[in-house]
C-alpha positions in Angstrom: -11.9 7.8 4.3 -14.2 9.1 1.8 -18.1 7.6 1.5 -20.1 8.1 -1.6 -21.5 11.3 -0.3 -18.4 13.2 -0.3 -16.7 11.1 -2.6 -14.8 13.7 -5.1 -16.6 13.8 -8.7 -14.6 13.0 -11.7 -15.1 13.4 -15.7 -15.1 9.6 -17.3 -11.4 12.1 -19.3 -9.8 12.6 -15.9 -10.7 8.7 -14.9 -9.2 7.3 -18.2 -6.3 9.8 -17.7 -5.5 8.2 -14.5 -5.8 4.7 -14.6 -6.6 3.6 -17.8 -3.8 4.2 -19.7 -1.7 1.4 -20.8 1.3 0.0 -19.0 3.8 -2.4 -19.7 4.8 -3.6 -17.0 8.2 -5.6 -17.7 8.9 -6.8 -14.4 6.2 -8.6 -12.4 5.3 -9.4 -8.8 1.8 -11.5 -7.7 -0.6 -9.7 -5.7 -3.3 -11.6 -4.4 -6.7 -9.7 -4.3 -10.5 -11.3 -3.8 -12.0 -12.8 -6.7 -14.6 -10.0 -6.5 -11.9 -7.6 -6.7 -10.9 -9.4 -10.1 -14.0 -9.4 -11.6 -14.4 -6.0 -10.3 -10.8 -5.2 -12.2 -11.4 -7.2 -14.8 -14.6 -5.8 -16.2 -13.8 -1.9 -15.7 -10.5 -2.9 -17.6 -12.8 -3.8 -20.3 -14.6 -1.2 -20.5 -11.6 0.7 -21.9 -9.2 -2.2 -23.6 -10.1 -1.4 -27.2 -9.3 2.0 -26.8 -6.7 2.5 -24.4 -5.2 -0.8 -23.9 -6.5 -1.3 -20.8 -5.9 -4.2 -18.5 -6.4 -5.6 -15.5 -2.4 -5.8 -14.6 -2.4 -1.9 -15.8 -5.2 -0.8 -14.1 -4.9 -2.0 -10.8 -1.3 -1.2 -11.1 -2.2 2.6 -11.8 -4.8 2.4 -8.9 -2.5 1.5 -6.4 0.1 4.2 -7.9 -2.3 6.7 -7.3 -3.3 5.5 -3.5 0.7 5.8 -2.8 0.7 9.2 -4.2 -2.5 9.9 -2.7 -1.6 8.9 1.0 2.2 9.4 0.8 2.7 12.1 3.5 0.5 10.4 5.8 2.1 6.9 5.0 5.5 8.7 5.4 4.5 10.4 8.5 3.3 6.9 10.1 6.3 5.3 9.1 8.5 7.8 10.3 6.4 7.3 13.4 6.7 4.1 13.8 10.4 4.2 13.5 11.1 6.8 15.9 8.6 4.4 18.7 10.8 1.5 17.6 14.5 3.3 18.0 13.5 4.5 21.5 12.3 1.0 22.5 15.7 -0.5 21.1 17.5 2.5 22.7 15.9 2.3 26.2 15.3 -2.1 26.4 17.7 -2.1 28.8 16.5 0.5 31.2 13.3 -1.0 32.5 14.8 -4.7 32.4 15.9 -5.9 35.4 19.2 -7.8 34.6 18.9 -11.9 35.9 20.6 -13.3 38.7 23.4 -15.5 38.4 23.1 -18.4 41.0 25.6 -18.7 43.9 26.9 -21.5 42.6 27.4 -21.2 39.1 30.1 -21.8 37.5 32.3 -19.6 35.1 
């Protein structure tokens, strides 16, 4: 993850080209964030509202756009990943399973 020390430098152009454009956003789905995060969403949408409709749906909607674009390959990779470890465990359950006895006297 980057810290502040590498963290990759942006003009204020390129940050308002990529998240601070306006959205509508037609259908909607909750996402539940910390209120600090709100605030935190809240007042960087204002920042740009008057000028670039700017708000706090739109913007963190185009921040978590860019993390999936961001992070796709690796999110891909893990999920492929994970798929493949659950297909052989689904594939091989009955290998290592030793199957249960059936008492003498039960009946069928």
């Amino acid at each position: 993850m980057k810290t502040k020390k590498n963290q990759k430098q942006v003009s204020i152009e390129e940050y308002i080209e990529t998240y601070c454009q306006e959205k509508r956003i037609r259908e909607r789905y909750a996402v539940y964030v910390s209120p600090k995060t709100h605030c935190n969403l809240r007042n960087i949408a204002r920042l740009f509202a008057s000028e670039h409709h700017t708000t706090t749906s739109s913007l963190a909607d185009s921040i978590i756009s860019f993390h999936f674009e961001e992070y796709k390959e690796l999110l891909n990779n893990e999920h492929e990943e994970k798929t493949r470890e659950f297909l052989e465990w689904f594939n091989n359950r009955g290998e290592s399973e030793e199957p249960e006895e059936q008492p003498d006297d039960a009946e069928i």
